[in-house]
C-alpha positions as a Markdown table, in Angstrom:
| # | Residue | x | y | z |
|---|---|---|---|---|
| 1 | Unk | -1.9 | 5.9 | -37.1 |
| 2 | Unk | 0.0 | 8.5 | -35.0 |
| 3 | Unk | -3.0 | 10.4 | -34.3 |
| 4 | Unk | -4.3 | 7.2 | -32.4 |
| 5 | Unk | -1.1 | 6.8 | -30.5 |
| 6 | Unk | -1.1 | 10.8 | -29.8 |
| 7 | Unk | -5.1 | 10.6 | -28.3 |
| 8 | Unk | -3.9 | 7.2 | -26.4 |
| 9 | Unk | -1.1 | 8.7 | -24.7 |
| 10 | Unk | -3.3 | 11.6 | -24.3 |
| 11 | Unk | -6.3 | 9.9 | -22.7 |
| 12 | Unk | -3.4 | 7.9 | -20.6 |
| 13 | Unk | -1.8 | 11.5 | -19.5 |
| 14 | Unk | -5.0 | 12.5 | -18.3 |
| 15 | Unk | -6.0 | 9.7 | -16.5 |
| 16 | Unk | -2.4 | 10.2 | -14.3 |
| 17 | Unk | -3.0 | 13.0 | -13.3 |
| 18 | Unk | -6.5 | 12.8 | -12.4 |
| 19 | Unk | -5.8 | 10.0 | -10.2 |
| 20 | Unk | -2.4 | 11.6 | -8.3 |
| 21 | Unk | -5.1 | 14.4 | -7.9 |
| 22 | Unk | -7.6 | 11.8 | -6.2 |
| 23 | Unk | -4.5 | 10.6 | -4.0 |
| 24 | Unk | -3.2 | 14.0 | -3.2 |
| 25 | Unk | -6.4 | 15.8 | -1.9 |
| 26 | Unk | -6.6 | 12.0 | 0.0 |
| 27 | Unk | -3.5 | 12.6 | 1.7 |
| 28 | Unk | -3.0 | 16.3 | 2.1 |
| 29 | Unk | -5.1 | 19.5 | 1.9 |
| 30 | Unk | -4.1 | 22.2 | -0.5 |
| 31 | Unk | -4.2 | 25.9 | 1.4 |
| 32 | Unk | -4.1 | 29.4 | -0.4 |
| 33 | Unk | -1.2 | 32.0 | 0.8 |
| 34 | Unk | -3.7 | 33.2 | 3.5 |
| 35 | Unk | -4.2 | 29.9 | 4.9 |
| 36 | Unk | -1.0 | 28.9 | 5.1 |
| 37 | Unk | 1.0 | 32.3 | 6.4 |
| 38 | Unk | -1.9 | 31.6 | 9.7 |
| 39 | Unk | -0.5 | 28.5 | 9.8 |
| 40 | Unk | 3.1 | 29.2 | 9.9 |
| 41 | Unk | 3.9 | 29.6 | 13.4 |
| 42 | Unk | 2.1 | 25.9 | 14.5 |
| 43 | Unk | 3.4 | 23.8 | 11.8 |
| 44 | Unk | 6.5 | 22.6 | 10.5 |
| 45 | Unk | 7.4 | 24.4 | 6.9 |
| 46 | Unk | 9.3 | 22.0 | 4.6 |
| 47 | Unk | 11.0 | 24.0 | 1.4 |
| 48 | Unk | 11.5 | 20.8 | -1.1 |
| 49 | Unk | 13.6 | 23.2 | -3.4 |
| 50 | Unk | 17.5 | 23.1 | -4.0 |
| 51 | Unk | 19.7 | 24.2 | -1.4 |
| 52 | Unk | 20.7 | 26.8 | -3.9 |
| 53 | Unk | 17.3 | 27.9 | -4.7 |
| 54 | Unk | 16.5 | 28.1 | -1.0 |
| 55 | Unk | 19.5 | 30.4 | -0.4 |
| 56 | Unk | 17.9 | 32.6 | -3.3 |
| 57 | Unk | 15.1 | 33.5 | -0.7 |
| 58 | Unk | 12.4 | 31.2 | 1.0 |
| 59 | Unk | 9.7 | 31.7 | 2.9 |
| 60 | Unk | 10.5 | 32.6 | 6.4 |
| 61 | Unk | 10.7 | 30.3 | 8.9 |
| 62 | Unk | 11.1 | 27.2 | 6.6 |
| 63 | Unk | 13.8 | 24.4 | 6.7 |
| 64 | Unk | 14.9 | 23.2 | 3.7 |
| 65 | Unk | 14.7 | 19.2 | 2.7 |
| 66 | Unk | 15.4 | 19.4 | -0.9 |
| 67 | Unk | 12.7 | 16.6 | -2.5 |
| 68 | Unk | 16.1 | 14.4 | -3.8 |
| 69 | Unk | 17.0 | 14.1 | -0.7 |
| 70 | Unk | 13.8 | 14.0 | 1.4 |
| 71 | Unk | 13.4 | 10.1 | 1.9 |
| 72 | Unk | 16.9 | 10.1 | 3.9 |
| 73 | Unk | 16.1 | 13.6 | 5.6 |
| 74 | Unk | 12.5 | 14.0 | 6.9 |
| 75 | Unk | 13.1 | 11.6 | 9.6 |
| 76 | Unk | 13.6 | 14.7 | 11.5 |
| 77 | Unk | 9.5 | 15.6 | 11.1 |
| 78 | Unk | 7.1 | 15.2 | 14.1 |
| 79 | Unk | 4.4 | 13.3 | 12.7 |
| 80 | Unk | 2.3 | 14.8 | 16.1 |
| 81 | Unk | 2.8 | 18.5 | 14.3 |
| 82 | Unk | 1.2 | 19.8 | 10.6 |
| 83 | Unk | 3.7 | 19.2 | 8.0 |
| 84 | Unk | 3.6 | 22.5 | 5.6 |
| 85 | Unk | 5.1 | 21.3 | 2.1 |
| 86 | Unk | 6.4 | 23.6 | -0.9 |
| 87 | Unk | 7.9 | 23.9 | -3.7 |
| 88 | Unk | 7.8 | 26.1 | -7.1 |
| 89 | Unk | 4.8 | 24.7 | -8.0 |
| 90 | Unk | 3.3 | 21.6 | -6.4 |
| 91 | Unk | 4.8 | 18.4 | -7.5 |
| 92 | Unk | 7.5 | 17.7 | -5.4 |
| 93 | Unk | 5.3 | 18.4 | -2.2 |
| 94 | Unk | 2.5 | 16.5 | -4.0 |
| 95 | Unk | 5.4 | 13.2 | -4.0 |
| 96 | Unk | 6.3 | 14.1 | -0.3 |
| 97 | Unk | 2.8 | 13.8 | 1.0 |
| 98 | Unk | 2.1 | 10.5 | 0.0 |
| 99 | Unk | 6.3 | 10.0 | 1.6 |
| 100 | Unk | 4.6 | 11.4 | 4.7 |
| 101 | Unk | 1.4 | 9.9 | 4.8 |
| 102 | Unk | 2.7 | 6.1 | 4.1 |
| 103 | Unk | 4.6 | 6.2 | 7.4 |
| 104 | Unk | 1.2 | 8.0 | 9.5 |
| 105 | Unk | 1.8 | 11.7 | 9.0 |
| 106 | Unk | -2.2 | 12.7 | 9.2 |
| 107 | Unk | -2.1 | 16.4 | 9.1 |
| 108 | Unk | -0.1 | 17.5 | 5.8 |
| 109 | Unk | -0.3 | 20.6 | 3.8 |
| 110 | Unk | 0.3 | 22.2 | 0.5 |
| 111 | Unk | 0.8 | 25.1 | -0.7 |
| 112 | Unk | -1.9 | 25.7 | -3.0 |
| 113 | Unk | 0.7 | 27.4 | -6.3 |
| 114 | Unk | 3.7 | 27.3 | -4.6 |
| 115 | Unk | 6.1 | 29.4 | -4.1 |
| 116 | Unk | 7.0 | 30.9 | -7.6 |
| 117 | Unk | 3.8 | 33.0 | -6.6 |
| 118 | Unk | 4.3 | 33.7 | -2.9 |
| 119 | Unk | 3.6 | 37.1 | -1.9 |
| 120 | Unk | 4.8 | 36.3 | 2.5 |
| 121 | Unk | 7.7 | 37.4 | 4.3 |
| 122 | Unk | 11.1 | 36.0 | 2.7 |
| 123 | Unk | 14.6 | 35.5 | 3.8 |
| 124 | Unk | 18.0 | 34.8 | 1.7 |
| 125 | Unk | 20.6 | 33.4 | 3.1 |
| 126 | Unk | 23.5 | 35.7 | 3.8 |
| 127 | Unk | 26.7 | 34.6 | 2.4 |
């Protein structure tokens, strides 16, 4: 009996996340380090990590909109300009692009393993 449940919420799991995968690649387009340091300078880089964990170092040039607050705070985007979206991984900026592209943001990025594995220019706050 619990092996059925087990396989159900299994199957159910997978199903998830194969279909916020459909949506995601819908809505935005995953880049690799390269692609998105080339795109830096053009775009506008959203960090969707704590404040805290921003101050710890981020990638330079970024402004932070931590994800629980980004409904209230990316009002402040150009929806004219690439939107660059990042977080440890990917699934806070995964939740921000479909934020984005509801209200007609077209041109949306990720960063393809987020920043845990970002190998660019930093900068820490100074305190």
């Amino acid at each position: 009996m619990y092996s059925i449940v087990l396989i159900i919420l299994l199957v159910a799991w997978g199903l998830w996340s194969l279909i916020t995968i459909i949506r995601r690649n819908k809505v935005a387009t995953l880049l690799d380090q390269k692609d998105f340091q080339e795109g830096i300078r053009t775009a506008q880089v959203v960090d969707l990590r704590e404040k805290k964990d921003f101050d710890a170092g981020h990638i330079l040039g970024a402004r932070n909109m931590p994800y629980s607050t980004f409904k209230a705070s990316h009002s402040g985007l150009r929806s004219d300009l690439p939107v660059y979206l990042y977080d440890q991984g990917k699934a806070l900026s995964t939740r921000a692009a479909f934020i984005l592209s509801k209200e007609g943001f077209n041109d949306i990025s990720i960063l393809k393993k987020g920043f845990v594995r970002w190998e660019g220019k930093t900068k820490k706050a100074k305190f």
